[in-house]
C-alpha positions in Angstrom: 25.6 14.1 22.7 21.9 15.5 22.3 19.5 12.8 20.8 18.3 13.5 17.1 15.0 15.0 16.9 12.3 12.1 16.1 10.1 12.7 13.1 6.7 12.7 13.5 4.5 13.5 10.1 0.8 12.7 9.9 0.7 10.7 7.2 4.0 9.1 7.8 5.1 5.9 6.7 7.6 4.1 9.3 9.8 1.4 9.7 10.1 1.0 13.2 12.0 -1.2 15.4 13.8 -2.0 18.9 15.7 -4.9 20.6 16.6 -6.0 24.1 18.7 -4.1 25.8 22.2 -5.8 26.0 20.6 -8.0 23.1 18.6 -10.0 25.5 15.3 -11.9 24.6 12.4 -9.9 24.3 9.8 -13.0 23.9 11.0 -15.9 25.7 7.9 -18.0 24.8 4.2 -17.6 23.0 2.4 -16.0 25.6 4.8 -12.8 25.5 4.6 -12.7 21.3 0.4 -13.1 21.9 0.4 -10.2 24.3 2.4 -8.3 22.1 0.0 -9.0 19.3 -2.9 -7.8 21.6 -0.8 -4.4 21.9 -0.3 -3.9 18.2 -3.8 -4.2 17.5 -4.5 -1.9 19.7 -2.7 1.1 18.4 -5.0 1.8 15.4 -8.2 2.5 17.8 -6.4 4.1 20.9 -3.5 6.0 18.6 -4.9 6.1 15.0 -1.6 4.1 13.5 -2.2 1.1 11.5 -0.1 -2.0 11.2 1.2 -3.1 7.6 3.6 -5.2 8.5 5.6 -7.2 11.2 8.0 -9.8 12.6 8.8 -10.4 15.9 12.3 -12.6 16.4 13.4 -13.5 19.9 15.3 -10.2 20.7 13.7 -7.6 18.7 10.6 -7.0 16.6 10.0 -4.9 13.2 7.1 -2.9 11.9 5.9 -1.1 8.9 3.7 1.5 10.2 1.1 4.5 8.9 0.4 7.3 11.3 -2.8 9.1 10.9 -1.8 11.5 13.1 2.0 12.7 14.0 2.0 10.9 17.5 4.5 7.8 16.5 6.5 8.3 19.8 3.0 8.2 21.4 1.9 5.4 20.3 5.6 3.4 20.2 5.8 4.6 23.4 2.7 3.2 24.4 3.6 -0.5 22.8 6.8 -0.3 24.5 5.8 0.5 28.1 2.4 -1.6 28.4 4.8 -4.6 27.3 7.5 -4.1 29.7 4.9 -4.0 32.4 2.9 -7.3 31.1 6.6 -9.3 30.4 8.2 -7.8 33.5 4.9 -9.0 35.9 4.8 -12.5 33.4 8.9 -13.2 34.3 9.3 -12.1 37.6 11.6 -9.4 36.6 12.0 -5.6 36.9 13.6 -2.9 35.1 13.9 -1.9 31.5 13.2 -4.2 28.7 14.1 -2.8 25.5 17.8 -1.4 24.7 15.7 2.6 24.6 13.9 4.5 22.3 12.9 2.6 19.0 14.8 3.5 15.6 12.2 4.7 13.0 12.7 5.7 9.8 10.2 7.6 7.6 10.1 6.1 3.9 9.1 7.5 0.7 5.9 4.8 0.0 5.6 5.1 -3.6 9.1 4.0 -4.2 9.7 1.5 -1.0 6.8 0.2 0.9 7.0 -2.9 -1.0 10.8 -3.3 -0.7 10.6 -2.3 3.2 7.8 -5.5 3.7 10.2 -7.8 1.7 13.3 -6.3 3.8 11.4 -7.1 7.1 9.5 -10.3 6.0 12.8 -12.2 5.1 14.5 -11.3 8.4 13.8 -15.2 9.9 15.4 -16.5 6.6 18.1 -14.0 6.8 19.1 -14.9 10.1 19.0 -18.8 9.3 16.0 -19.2 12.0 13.5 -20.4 9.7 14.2 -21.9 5.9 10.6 -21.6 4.9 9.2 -18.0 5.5 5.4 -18.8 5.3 5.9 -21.6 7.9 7.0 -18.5 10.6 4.6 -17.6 12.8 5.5 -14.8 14.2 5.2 -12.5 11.1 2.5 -10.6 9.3 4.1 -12.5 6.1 2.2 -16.0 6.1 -1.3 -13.9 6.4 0.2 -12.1 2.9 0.3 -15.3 1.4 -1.1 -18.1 3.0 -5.0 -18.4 4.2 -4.4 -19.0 7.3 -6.0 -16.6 9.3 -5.2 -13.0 9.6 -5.6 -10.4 12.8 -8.2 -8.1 11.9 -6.1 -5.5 12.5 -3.6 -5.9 10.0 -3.7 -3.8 6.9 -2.6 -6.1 4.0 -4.1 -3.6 1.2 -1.6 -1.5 0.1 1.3 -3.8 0.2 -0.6 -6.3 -2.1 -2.4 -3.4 -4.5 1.6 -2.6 -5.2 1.7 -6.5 -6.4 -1.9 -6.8 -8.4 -3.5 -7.9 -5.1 -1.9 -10.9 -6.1 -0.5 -13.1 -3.2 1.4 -15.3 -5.5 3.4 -12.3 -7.2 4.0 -11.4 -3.6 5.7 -14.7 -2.6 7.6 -14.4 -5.4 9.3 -11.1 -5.1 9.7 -11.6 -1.6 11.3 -15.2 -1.6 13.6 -15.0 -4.7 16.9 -13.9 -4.3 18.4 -10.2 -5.2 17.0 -6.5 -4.1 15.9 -5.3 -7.0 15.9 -1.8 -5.2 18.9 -0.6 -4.9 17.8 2.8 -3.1 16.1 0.3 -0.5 19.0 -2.0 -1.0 21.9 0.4 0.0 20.1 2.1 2.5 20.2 -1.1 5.0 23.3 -2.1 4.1 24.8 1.3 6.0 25.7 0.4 9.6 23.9 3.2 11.2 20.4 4.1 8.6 19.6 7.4 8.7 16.1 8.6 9.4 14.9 9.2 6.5 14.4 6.8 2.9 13.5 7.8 -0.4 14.7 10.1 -3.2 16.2 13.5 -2.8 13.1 15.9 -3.3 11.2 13.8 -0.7 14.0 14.4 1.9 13.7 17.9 1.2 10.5 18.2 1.9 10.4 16.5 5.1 13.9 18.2 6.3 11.5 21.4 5.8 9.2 20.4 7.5 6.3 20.1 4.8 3.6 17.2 4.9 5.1 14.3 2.7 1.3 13.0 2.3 0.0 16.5 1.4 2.6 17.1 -1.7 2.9 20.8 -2.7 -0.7 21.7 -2.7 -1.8 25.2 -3.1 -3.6 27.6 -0.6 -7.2 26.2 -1.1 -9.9 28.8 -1.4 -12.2 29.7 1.9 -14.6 27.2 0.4 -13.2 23.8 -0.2 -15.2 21.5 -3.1 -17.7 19.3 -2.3 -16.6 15.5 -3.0 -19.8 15.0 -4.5 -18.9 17.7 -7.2 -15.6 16.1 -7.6 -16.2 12.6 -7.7 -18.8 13.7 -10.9 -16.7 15.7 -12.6 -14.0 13.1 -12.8 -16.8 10.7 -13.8 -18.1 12.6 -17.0 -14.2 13.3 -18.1 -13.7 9.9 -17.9 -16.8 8.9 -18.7 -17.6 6.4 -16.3 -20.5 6.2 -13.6 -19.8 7.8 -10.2 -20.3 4.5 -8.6 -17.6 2.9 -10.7 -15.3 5.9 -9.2 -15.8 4.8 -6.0 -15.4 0.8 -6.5 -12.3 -1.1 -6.5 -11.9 -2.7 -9.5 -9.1 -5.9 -8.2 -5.8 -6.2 -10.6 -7.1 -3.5 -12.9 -5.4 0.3 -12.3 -9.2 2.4 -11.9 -7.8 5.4 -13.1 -10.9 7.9 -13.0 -11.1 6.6 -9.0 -7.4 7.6 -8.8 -8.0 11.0 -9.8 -11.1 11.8 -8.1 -8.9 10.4 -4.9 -6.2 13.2 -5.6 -8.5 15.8 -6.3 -10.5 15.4 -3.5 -7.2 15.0 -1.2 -6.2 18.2 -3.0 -9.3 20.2 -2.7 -12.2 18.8 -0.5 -10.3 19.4 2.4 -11.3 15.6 3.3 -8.9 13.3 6.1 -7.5 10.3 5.4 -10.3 8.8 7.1 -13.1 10.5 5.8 -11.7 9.6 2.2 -11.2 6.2 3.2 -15.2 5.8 4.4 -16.3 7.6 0.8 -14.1 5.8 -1.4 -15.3 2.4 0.9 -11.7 1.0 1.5 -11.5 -0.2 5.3 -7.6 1.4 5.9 -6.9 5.3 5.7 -3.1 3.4 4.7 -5.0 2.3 1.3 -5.8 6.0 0.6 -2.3 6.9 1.6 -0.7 4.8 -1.0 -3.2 5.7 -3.9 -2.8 9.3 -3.3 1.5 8.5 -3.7 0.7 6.2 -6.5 -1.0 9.2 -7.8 1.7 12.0 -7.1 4.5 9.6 -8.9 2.2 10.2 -12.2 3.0 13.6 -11.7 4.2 14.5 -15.9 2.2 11.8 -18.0 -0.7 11.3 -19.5 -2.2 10.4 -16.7 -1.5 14.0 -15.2 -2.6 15.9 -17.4 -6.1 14.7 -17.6 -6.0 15.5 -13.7 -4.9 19.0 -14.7 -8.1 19.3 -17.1 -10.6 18.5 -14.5 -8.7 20.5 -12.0 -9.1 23.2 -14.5 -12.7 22.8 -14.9 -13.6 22.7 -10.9 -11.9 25.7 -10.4 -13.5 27.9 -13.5 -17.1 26.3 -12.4 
């Protein structure tokens, strides 16, 4: 039987994992799950795909992943190989490592990012190998919630921006008991999860073949808008200072900074990246989950102010 097409979006949002083949032990001690580290932070500068989230258990690891570009086989590729090589030359060994290609699935952020990392963070509890989740060491979760110190390449941004940037509320929806999602919930109950998790219209656009991160734009004009022209548009509507549209503002929803981010997104013509460096948030993944947070207003209040200054750059 012919293998399933992988899919690759720029943009994308992955859960991605892979065992030993015949279930055997992937990291036999801490120098294999350090040089693994070392691989994972490499993938954002050699691949341009960013690391949210992961856990590494003795015969498989998990990651929450956001691909700038749509190269995830690539850059899993990459991690998978380089490892084999630098575990097969530590053990002694030869021959293939992991069971064969990884199982990814492409999630809907707005409505499971945030039960994806609790799915994958409470895997050592789940399995009975730890009974305190910010005492394992071998996830991304005790850098969520703990001070000890993180990798510098770990995005923790958007996870905790969908809790109030607050580690404590994170703690708490990841350690008490219950899924509370039960799209999230019933997908990883299945025995074999499809490819593919979030609601029905986000399915259809990725089954044809449409840009999940670009939502249905229209065809922008010859001349895209200047972000500068955007950014103070937003800012007299709102009737805030440009520089307050392009600060953070910590547990407070900036909602003039979340429109000029969609309407730039929309009609600038801007990457990820570039939007990332102008709106000064160190992770393109940030921008990623604002412009989603953004699309899910899509019908409130909220909206319709976006509509109004979208009405007024175009007329200009």
């Amino acid at each position: 039987m012919a293998r399933s097409k992988r899919i690759e979006s720029a943009g994308g949002w992955y859960h991605v994992s892979n065992r030993g083949a015949g279930r055997q032990r992937i990291f036999r001690n801490d120098e294999h799950r350090l040089t693994f580290l070392e691989l994972l932070g490499s993938l954002q500068e050699q691949h341009r795909v960013e690391v949210h989230a992961y856990c590494m258990m003795t015969n498989r690891y998990d990651l929450i992943v956001h691909t700038l570009r749509a190269n995830l086989s690539m850059a899993m590729r990459h991690l998978g190989g380089v490892y084999t090589q630098r575990y097969n030359r530590m053990t002694g060994r030869d021959g293939p490592l992991f069971r064969g290609r990884f199982r990814a699935t492409l999630f809907e952020p707005e409505i499971a990012l945030l039960a994806v990392s609790r799915h994958l963070h409470r895997r050592p509890l789940v399995t009975g190998t730890v009974q305190r989740l910010d005492r394992y060491r071998w996830s991304s979760y005790p850098s969520y919630v703990t001070s000890r110190r993180q990798p510098g390449w770990l995005q923790r941004a958007a996870i905790l921006e969908l809790t109030g940037e607050n580690a404590r509320s994170y703690r708490q929806y990841v350690e008490r008991e219950g899924e509370s999602n039960e799209l999230v919930r019933r997908f990883y109950r299945q025995t074999r999860p499809g490819s593919i998790l979030g609601s029905d219209s986000f399915r259809r656009q990725v089954l044809r073949g449409q840009d999940p991160e670009a939502g249905d734009h229209p065809d922008l004009a010859d001349d895209p808008i200047p972000p500068r022209r955007i950014i103070r548009l937003t800012a007299d509507h709102f009737g805030v200072t440009r520089r307050s549209v392009l600060t953070s503002t910590r547990g407070r929803l900036n909602r003039a900074r979340l429109a000029a981010l969609w309407l730039c997104r929309r009609h600038s013509r801007q990457t990820l990246e570039q939007l990332a460096e102008l709106f000064r948030v160190s992770s393109f993944g940030t921008v990623s989950a604002a412009l989603h947070r953004a699309k899910s207003r899509m019908g409130d209040e909220f909206w319709r102010e976006v509509q109004k200054i979208e009405r007024q750059l175009t007329l200009d």
